[in-house]
Structures are given as structure tokens and as C-alpha cells.
LOMARMI-770592 format. One line per field, with one value per residue (C-alpha): x, y, z; residue number from 1. Coordinates in steps of 0.25 Angstrom, whole numbers. Each point is the difference from the previous one (the first is absolute). Layout:
N
x	c(X  ...)
y	c(Y  ...)
z	c(Z  ...)
i	c(NUM  ...)
//
This chain:
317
x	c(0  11  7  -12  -4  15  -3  -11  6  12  -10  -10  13  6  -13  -1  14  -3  -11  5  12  -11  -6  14  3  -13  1  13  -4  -12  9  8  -8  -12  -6  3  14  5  3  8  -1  -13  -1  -2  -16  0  -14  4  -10  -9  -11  3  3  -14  -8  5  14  -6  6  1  -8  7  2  9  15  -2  -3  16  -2  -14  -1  9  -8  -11  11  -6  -11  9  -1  9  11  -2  9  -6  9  -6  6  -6  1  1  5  9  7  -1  -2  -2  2  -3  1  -7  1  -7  3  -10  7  -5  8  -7  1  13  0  11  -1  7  -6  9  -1  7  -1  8  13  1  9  11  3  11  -1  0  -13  7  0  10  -1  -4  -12  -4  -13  -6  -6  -6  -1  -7  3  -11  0  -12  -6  -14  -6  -15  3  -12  -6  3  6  14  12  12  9  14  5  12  -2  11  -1  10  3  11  12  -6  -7  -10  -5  -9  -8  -13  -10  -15  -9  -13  -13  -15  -13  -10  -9  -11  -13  -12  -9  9  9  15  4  17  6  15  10  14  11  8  15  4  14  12  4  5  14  8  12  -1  -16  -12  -15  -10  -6  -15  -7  -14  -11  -9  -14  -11  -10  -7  -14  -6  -14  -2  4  -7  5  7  0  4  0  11  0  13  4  15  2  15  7  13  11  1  -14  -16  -7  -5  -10  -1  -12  -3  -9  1  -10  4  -6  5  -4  2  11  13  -6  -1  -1  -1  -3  6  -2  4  2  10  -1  10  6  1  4  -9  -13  -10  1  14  -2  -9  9  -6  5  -5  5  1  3  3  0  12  4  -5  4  -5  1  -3  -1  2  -1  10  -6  12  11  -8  -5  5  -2  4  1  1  1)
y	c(0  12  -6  3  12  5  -4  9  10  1  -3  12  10  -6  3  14  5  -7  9  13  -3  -4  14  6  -8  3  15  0  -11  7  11  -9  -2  8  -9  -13  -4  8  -14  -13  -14  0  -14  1  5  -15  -5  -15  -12  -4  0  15  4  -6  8  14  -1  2  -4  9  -11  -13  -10  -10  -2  11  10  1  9  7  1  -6  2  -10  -12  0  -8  -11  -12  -10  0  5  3  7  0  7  2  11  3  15  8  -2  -13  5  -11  4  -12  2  -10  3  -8  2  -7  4  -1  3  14  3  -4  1  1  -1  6  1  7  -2  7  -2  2  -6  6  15  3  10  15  8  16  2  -9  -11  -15  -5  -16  -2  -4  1  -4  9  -5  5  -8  3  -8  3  -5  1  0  2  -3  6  13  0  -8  9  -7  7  -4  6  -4  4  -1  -1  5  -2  3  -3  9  -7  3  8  -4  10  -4  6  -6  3  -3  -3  3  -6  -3  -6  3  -12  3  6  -9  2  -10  -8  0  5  13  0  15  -1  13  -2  9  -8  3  10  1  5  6  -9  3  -3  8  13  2  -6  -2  -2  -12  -3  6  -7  4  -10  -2  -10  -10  -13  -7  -10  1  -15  -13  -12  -15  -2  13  14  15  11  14  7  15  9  13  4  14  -2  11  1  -2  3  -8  -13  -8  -16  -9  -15  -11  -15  -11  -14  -13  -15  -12  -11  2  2  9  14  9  14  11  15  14  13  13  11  16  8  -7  13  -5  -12  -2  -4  -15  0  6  -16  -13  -13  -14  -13  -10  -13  -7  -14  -2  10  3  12  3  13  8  15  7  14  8  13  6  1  -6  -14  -10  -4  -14  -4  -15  -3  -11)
z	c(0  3  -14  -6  7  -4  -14  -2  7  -8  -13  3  1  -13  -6  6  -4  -13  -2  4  -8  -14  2  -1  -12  -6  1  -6  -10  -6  -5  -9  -9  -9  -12  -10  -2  12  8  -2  4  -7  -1  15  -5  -7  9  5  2  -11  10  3  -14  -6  11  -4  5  14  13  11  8  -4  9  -5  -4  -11  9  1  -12  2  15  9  12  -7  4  14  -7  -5  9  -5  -10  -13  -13  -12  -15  -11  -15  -7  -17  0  -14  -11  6  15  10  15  11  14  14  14  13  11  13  13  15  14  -1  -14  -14  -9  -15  -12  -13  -14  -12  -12  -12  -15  -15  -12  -5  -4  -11  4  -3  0  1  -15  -1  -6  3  8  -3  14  7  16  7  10  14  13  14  11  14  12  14  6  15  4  13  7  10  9  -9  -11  -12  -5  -8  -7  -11  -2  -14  -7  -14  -14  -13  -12  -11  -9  10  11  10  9  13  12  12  3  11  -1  12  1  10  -1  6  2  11  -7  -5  -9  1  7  -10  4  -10  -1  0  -5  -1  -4  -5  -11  -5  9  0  -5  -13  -11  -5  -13  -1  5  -3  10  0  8  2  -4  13  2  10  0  7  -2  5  -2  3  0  -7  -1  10  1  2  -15  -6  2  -7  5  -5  1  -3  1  0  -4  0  -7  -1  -15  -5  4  9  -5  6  -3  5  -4  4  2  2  4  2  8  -8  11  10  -8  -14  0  -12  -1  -11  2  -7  2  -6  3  -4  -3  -13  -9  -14  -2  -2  11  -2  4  15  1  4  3  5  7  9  4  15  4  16  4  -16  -10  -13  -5  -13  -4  -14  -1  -13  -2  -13  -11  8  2  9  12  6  16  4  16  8)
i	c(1  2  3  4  5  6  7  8  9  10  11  12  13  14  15  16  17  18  19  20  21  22  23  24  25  26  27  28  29  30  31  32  33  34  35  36  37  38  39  40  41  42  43  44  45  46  47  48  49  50  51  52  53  54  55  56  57  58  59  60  61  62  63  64  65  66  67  68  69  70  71  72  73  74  75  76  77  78  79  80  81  82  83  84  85  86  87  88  89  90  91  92  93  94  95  96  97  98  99  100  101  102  103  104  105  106  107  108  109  110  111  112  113  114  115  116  117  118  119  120  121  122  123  124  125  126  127  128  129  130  131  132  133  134  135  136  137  138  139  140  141  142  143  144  145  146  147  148  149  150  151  152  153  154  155  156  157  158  159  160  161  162  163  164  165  166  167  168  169  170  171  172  173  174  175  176  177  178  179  180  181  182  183  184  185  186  187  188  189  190  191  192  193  194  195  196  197  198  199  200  201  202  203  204  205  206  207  208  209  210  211  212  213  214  215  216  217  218  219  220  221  222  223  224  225  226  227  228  229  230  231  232  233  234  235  236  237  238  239  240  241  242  243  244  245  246  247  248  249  250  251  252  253  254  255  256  257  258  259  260  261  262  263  264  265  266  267  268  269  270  271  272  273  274  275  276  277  278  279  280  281  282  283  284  285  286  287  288  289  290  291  292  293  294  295  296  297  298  299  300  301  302  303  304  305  306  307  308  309  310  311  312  313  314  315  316  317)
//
């Protein structure tokens, strides 16, 4: 009991130094940058989870392994092991990978991410805009350690983040933390509403050579409900709000209805639809996706449309 009551001492004034140290950080950060193209790492903006993805890209409430990328404090929900990998087919030969593990404890949940990004070969220039004969292959990597736990039965969580990216010879890093919590104490018509809020991406600059950016600064909140529960089936409604540092806000909402055929099938359809997708038509704000579970397995898929540059497909296991 005075391990634990220590514990959650020393947690509370992790949590609150933390906090005071975000605000800060946020005041300084939201002065870095003013519209498109005035960040880097924007791979890190790459939604993970099919699940997620189909349903609007929302996430502010998840509560499994994924919520390593969209919320952390949604790992207090997790409540045995789990591991998440996703392949996603993004544009003109760019593939996207990502791994989660999420492992509960009696101090709190710990969580491992990597999110790798790469493309094939470029063709090299020299300074007069003449090829050199040589290739190179561009990459980003982001590593996340994640810790969540429940703070007067609150749930909260940070991520601290390592983050690379590779341009032919040079190499620019940063770190970054996310800071995130969860409200579920609220009911309509005995069904639990879930308020997430989390600040994504806030960190340091991004520097190659002698220049650095800012990184994707996110503010992110949302909520989730159930509008349907019965013994084998079930409808959720989701909706985010985010305010990024270079662009307007954009708000994503998605649906998904699922059904349990005997004890160990379950598939599930998604939708959702975000704004804020200037340059396309309306159709491409929509993504869709189904899944299919077998006792503790789930495979998941999501299509997403992005006007002229294609389509984009997302696998997870």
C-alpha cells in the first residue's frame, strides 16, 4: 500500500510538471508555424489502424494497442496483451508500415511504437539540374514509448517520441512528446459517452544542416457512443476535432456496426467522412473499411480516395 501510495504520488507530480511544461511548449510552438507546407515530418499526419482509418481517421477515444498513435491515455483500457502491425499503399510506390505493443501492469499500461515510412529510388541532381547517375531512397521513422495509467480514476497517458528522416546523405531528427486524457463518466440512456483531448507532435524542431522546422503540432478532441449494444451486435458513433499549426480545422466522424456470429466470429462494417480536403472533390473526404474477428484475432481494411493523386489501401492485423 505505501508502494503504491508513492507510486501515484510521484505519477500525479509527473503528470503535473508535464503539464505545466506542455503549456510552455504550446505557447512557443503555435508560433512556428502559419499554414501548409510550414511543417516537417508529415508522415507523422499518416492515420494508423484500418479500424480508425475507415471510420473518419477518428481516435481521440481508442481503446486498444492503436491508441499508442491517437491517444495514449486510451491504453488504460487494454487488458491483456496486444500487438497491432498495419501495411498501408500510400502514393507513387510509398508504403507505410507501422508496429504497437501494448502491455497492462499493476502501475499502468506500457506501450511500444514504430512507424516507418519509405518510397523507391529517386534519381539524383547536381546543382546545374543535371543527373548524377545515382539514386537514393528517402525514409522516416518514428520510435514511441508509451505509459498511460488512471489518475483519480481519470484516464491519462504520454508518449515520448524519437523521430528520423532521411534525405540521401543527411539525416534530421527531433523528439517529440504526446500528452493525452479521457472522460468516460458521462451516460445517455445508460450508454457511456467517451471524451478524448490530446496534443499530438509537440516537440522539437526538425534540423538538416543548418535550417529546422516545426513539427506537425496537433490538437486533437473528440468523443465516442454507443448508439446500439445488444448481446451480438453493436453500432458506435465517433467524432475529432483537430487544430493543426499549418492548416484549418478539420473535423472527422465515422461510424461502425458489428455483429458476433456464435462465440468466436465477428464482422464489422465502417464509414466516415472528414472536411477540410481543399483540392478534391467531396467523395474523397469518405473512407470505408470492414473487419473480420476470430476469438482474440482481427483483420481490418480501409480504403481511402485522395482525388488525382489515387487511392489508398490499409491492411492491419
Amino acid at each position: 500500500q505505501k508502494n503504491g501510495g508513492f507510486m501515484k504520488k510521484t505519477f500525479r507530480l509527473f503528470v503535473f510538471a508535464q503539464f505545466i511544461g506542455l503549456m510552455c511548449l504550446l505557447n512557443q510552438a503555435t508560433t512556428y508555424a502559419s499554414g501548409p507546407g510550414t511543417t516537417t515530418a508529415s508522415f507523422l499526419k499518416i492515420g494508423i489502424g484500418s479500424k480508425n482509418i475507415a471510420m473518419g481517421e477518428t481516435g481521440a477515444t481508442s481503446d486498444d494497442v492503436n491508441a499508442i498513435y491517437w491517444n495514449p491515455a486510451g491504453l488504460n483500457y487494454v487488458s491483456s496483451k496486444e500487438i497491432s502491425l498495419m501495411h498501408a499503399i500510400w502514393f507513387e510506390d510509398i508504403s507505410y508500415q507501422y508496429l504497437g505493443y501494448a502491455h497492462p501492469t499493476d502501475i499502468g499500461t506500457f506501450g511500444v511504437g514504430l512507424n516507418y515510412l519509405s518510397m523507391k529510388a529517386i534519381e539524383e541532381y547536381d546543382i546545374n539540374d543535371e543527373l548524377t547517375g545515382e539514386t537514393y531512397k528517402p525514409s522516416d521513422m518514428a520510435g514511441t514509448i508509451s505509459y498511460a495509467r488512471k489518475v483519480k480514476d481519470i484516464p491519462v497517458g504520454i508518449n515520448i517520441k524519437y523521430i528520423s528522416s532521411n534525405l540521401d546523405d543527411e539525416i534530421g531528427t527531433a523528439f517529440a512528446v504526446d500528452v493525452g486524457g479521457m472522460y468516460d463518466k458521462l451516460k445517455i440512456k445508460n450508454e457511456k459517452l467517451k471524451i478524448g483531448l490530446v496534443v499530438q507532435n509537440l516537440g522539437t524542431k526538425m534540423k538538416f544542416i543548418d535550417e529546422g522546422d516545426p513539427l506537425p503540432l496537433n490538437i486533437k478532441l473528440g468523443c465516442s457512443y454507443n448508439i446500439l449494444r445488444r448481446v451480438n451486435s453493436a453500432a458506435t458513433l465517433a467524432l475529432d476535432v483537430n487544430k493543426p499549426i499549418d492548416n484549418d480545422i478539420r473535423v472527422n466522424f465515422g461510424t461502425e456496426y458489428s455483429r458476433k456470429f456464435g462465440e468466436n466470429i465477428l464482422l464489422a462494417g465502417r464509414v466516415g467522412y472528414k472536411t477540410n480536403t481543399k483540392g478534391y472533390d467531396a467523395i474523397d473526404g469518405l473512407s470505408a473499411g470492414f473487419g473480420f474477428g476470430f476469438k482474440e484475432y482481427s483483420l481490418d481494411y480501409a480504403f481511402t480516395p485522395y482525388g488525382d493523386l489515387g487511392d489508398t489501401h490499409r491492411v492491419s492485423v
